[in-house]
ZABA-404013 format. One record per atom (N, C-alpha, C): x, y, z. Coordinates in steps of 0.001 Angstrom, whole numbers, plus 500000, padded with zeros to 6 digits. Layout:
N
XYZ...
//
This chain:
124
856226151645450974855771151030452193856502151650453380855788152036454263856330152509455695855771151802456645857194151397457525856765150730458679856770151463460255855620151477460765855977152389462172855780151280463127856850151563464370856695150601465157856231151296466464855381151645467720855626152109468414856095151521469521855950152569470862857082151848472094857120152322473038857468152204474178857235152789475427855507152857476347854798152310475892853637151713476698854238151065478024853153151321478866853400150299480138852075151105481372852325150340482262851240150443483153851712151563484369851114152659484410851508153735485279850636154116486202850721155032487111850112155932488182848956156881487687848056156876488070847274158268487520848242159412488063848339160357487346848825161688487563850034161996487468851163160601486987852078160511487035852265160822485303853779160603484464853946160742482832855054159739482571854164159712480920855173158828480264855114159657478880856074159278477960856445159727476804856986157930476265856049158130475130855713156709474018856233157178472613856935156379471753857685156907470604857282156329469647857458156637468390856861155707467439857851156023466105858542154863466124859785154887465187858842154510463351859922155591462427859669155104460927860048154328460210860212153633459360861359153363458704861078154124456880861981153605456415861533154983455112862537156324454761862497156848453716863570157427453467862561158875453523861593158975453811860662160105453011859935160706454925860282160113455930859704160570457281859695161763457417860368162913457025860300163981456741859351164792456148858330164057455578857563164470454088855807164364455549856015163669456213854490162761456727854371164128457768853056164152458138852387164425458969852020163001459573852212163517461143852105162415461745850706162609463005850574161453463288849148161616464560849202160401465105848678160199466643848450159827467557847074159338467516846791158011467275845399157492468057845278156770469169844363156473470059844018155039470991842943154771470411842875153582471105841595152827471347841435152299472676840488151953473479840000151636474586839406150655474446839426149737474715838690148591475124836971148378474782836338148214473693835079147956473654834712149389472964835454150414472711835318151990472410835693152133470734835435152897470300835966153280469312837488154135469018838053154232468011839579154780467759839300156320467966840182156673468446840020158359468530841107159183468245841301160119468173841948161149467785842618161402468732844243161523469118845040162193470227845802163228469761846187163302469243847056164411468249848179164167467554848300165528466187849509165679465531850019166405465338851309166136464687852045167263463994852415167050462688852165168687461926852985168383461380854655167950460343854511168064459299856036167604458797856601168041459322857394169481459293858311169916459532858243170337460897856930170100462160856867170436463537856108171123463668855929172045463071855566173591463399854272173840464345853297173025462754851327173202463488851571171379463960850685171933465169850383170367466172848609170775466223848044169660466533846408169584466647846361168504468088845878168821468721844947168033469935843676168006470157843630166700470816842360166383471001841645167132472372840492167620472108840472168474473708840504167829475222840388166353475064840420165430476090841790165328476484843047165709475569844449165332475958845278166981475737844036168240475910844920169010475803845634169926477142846549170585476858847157171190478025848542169608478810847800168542478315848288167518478783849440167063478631849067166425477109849884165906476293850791166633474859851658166595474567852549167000473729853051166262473046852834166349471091853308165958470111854318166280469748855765165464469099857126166119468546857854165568467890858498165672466891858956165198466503860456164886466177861360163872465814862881164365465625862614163576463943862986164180463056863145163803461608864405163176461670865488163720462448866676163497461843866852161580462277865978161108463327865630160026464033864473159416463195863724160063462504862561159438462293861631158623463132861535159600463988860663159649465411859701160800465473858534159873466048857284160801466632857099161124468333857256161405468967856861161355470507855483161651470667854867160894471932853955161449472398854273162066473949854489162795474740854799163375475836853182163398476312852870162631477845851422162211478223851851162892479925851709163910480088851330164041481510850007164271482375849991164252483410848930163623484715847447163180483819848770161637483552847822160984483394846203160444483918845308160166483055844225159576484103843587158342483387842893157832484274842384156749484098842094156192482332841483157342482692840634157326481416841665157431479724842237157752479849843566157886478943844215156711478948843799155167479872844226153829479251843338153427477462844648153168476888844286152587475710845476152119475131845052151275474157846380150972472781846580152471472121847517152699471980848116154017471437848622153781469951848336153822468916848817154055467303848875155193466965850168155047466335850626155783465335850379155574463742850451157162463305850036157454461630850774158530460806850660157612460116851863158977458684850416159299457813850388160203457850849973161091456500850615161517455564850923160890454307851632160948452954851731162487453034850682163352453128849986165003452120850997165650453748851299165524454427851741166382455777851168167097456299850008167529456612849236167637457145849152167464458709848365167926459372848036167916460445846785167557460599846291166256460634844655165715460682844565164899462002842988165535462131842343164880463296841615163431462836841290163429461822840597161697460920841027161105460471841077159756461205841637158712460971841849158548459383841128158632458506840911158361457251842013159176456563842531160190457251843528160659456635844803160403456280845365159224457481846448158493457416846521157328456598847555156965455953847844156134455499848373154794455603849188154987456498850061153912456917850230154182458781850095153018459449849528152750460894850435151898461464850627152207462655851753151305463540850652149625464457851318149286465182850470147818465684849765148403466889850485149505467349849954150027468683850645149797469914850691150472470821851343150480472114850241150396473359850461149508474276849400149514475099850104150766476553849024151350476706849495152271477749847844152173479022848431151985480413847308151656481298847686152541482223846403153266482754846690154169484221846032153676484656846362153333485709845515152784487343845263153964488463843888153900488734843419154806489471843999154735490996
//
């Protein structure tokens, strides 16, 4: 069983950044490929990006690329998401995902184990 908690949500500026973390617990955080989803309000879950195990290959979504930046610290058993100029449209609950296989996946279905979510809001 792995528990992810995430953190650092809050209500910001369009164009302004935040960086949201998403802690493991587990002896094996090292082993996961990890990824980034939201959801939006009335929308479906989507894909923001990952990395994986060991850092190296990262995947983005083309809506958050150039933008945002995936990373990780193992030795922390931490994921970051790094979100700059922000926009509107990039308000959502933010979850986090371990992928057992380490991997770097864009589908949801690939993860295994899921955090509660972080709410993150840009105001226009």
């Amino acid at each position: 069983q792995v528990q992810l908690v995430e953190s650092g949500g809050t209500l910001v500026q369009a164009g302004t950044s935040l960086r949201i973390s998403c802690a493991a617990s587990g002896n094996t955080f090292s082993m996961y490929g990890m990824g980034w989803f939201r959801q939006a309000p009335g929308k479906e879950r989507e894909f923001v990006a990952a990395v994986s195990r060991g850092g190296a290959s990262t995947n983005y979504a083309d809506s958050v690329k150039g933008r945002f930046a995936i990373s990780r610290d193992n030795a922390k058993n931490t994921v970051y998401l790094q979100m700059n100029s922000l926009k509107p449209e990039d308000t959502a609950v933010y979850y986090c995902a371990a992928d057992l296989h380490g991997a770097v996946r864009a589908l949801g279905a690939a993860y295994e184990y899921w955090g509660q979510g972080t709410q993150v809001t840009v105001s226009s």
